[in-house]
N, C-alpha and C positions, 0 to 999 in steps of 0.2 A: 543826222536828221535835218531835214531842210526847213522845220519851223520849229522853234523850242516856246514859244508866246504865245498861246492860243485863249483866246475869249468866245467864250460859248455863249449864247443866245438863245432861251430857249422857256417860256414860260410854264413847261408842264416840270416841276420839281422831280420828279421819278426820271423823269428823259435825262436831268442834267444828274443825278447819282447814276443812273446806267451811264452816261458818257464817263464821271470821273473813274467809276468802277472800271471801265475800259482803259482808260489811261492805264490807272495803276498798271494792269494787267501787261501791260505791254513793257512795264520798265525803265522807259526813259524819264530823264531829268528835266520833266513839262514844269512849265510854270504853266498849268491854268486858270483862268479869273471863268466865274460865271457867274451869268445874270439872270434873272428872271423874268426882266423887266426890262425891255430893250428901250427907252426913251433912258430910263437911268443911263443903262450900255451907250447910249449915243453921247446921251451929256458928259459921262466919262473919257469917252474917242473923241469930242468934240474940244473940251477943255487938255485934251494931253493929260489927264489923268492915267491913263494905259495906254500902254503903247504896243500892242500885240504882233506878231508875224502874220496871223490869221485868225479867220473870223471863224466859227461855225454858227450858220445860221435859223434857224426854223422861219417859217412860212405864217401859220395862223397861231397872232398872237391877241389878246388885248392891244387898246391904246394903240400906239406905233408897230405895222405890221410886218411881218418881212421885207416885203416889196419897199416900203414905206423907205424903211430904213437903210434898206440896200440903196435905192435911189440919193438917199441923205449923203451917206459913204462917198460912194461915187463921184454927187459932185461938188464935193468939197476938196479942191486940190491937196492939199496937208495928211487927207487918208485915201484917196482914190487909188492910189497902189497896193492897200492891203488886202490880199486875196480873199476873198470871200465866198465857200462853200454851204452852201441848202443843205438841212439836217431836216426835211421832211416826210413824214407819213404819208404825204399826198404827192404821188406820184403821177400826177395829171399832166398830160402834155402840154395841155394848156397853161398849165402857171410854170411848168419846167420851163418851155420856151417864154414867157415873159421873164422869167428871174436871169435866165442869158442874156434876153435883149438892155436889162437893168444893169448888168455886168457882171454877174455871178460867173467865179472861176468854174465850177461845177455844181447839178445838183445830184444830191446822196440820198436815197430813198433811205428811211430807217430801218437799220433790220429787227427782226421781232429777238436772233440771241447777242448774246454778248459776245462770239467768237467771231460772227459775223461786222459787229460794230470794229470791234478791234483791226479785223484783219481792213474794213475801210478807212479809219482813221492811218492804219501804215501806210496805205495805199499815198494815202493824202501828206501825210509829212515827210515821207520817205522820196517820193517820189520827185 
């Protein structure tokens, strides 16, 4: 597996149990932290408190937004290489193409099953 660290981001609670439920499902020996609260998530990545392979992101959050955050990431030298993938429902070109231009490695339309999630998160660590 090409990331074993992953930090999910993600303020709707049921998103981030469908995401762990998909880990399990898949097997491997993930370490992942999740948040619910991305300004917490950042002050964690900020201070070195975690230190992750990758990011998954969501879009429309409270407080500190996707965008918001991805932007923070990026230009802060010390995290700007950790890859960071969009985990949204909102597949708008319009914010797809902003979350690229911000530096998003890719963005992931959410799928509505779990076989579907699964099979994109291998996509994304395997790959």
């Amino acid at each position: 597996m090409k990331y074993k660290n992953l930090l999910v981001i993600d303020d709707d609670t049921d998103d981030l149990d469908f995401f762990s439920n998909a880990i399990k499902t898949i097997g491997q020996p993930f370490n992942c932290m999740y948040y619910n609260n991305s300004t917490i998530a950042y002050n964690a990545l900020s201070s070195r408190t975690i230190a992750p392979d990758a990011i998954f992101l969501d879009v429309n959050m409270p407080g500190m937004t996707g965008q918001e955050f991805l932007a923070k990431i990026k230009a802060d030298p010390g995290l700007s290489s950790i890859p960071v993938y969009i985990l949204s429902t909102s597949g708008h070109t319009g914010i797809i193409e902003e979350m690229k231009k911000l530096g998003a490695d890719d963005f992931l339309v959410k799928p509505a099953h779990s076989s579907e999630l699964v099979t994109l998160i291998k996509n994304v660590v395997s790959s």
